[in-house]
C-alpha positions in Angstrom: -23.7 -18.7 -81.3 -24.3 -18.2 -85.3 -27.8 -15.8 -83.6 -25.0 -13.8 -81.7 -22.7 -13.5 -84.8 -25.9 -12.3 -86.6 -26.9 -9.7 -84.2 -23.7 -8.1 -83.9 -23.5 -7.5 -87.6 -26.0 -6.0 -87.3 -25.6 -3.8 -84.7 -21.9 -3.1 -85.8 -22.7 -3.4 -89.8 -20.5 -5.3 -90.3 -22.4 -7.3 -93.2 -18.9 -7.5 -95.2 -17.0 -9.6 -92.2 -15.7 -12.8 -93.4 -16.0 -14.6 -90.0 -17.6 -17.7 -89.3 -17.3 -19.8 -86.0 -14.6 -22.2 -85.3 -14.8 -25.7 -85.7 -11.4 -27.0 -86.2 -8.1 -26.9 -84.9 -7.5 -25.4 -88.5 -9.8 -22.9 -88.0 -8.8 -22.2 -84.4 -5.0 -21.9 -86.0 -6.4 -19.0 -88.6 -8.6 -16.9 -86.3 -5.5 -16.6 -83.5 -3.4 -15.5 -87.1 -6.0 -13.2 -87.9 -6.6 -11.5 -84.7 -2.7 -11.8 -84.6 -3.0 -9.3 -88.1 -5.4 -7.0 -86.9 -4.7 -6.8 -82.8 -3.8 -3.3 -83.1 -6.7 -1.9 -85.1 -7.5 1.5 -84.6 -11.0 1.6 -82.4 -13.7 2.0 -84.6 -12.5 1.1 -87.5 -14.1 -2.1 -89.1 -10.9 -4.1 -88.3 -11.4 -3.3 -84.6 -14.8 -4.8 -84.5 -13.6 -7.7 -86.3 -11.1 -8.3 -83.6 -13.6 -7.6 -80.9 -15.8 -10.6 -82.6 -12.9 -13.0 -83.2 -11.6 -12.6 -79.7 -15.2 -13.4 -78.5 -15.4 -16.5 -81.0 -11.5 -17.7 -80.1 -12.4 -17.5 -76.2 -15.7 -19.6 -76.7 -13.4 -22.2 -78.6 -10.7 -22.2 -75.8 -13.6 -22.8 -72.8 -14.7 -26.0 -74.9 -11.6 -27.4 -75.8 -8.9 -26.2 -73.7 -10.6 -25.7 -69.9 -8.3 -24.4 -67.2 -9.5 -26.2 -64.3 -9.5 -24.2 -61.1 -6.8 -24.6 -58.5 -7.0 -26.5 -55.2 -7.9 -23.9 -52.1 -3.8 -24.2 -51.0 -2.7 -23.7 -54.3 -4.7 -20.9 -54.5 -3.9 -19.4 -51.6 0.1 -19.6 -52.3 -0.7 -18.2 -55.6 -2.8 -15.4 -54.2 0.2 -14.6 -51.3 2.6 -14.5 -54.2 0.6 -12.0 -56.2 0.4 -10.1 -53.1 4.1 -10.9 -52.3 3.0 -11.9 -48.8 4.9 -14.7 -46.7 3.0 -17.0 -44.0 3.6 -14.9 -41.3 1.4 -12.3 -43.2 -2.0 -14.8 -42.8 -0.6 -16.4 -40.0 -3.7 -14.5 -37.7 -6.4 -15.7 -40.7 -5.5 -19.3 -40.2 -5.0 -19.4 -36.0 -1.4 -18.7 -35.8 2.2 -19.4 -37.4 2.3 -23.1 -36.6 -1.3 -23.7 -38.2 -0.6 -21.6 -41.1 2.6 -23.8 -41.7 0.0 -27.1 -41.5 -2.5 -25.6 -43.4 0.6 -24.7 -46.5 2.1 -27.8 -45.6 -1.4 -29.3 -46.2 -1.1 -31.3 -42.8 -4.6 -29.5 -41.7 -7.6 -28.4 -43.4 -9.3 -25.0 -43.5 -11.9 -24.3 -41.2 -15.0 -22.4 -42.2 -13.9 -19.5 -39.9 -10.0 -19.7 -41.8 -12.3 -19.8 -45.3 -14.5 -16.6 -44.1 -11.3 -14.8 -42.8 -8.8 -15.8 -46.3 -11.5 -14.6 -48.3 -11.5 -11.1 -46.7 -7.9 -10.9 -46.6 -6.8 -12.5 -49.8 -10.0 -11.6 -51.9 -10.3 -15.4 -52.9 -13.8 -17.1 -53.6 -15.4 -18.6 -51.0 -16.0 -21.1 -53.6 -12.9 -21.9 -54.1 -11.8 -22.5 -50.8 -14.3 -24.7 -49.9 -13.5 -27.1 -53.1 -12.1 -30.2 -51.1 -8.2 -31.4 -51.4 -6.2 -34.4 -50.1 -3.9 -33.3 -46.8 0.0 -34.7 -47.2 0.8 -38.2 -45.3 
């Protein structure tokens, strides 16, 4: 990390920058304040590139210490069909029909390879992501 600090000073020239990495909760606290400051820097300005580098350094903190974990493959999917504001009926023919889409939602069934390649195409989900494994409702 402090290599890819250095070589972006150097490209950018940024030798005056105050930045260094985050450590601490405290120093997480200032660099979000900072970036908060200078957000709407004008591009190419010095100010700019320091907000370019802190937003690099502040999303390297979050991945360590704050992980999103992935949702389940049905959790997914009901978030994807509310992005696309679809209802079950609209993947009913990717999962074999309304009555197994309404088991697979109701997580009373689970996806078959052929539902994962089909949801994938339809829904632009990862296959990945589908094939995580989940527990089915009693």
């Amino acid at each position: 990390m402090l290599n890819t600090i250095r070589l972006m000073q150097i490209l950018f020239n940024l030798e005056t920058m105050d930045i260094k990495l985050i450590k601490t909760e405290e120093d997480y606290q200032m660099a979000l304040d900072k970036l908060d400051e200078i957000f709407d820097a004008h591009e190419g300005t010095s100010e700019s590139d320091q907000a370019d580098i802190l937003a690099l350094l502040i999303d390297e903190y979050e991945n360590v210490h704050y992980p999103i974990e992935a949702p389940d493959p049905i959790e997914a999917i009901k978030i994807r069909m509310e992005e696309m504001q679809l209802k079950q009926k609209d993947i009913a023919a990717a999962l074999g029909g309304r009555n197994r889409a309404s088991e697979i939602l109701n997580r009373k069934r689970k996806l078959t390879v052929d539902m994962i390649r089909k949801l994938t195409k339809s829904l632009n989900l990862s296959a990945s992501l589908l094939i995580k494994d989940y527990k089915l409702s009693a």
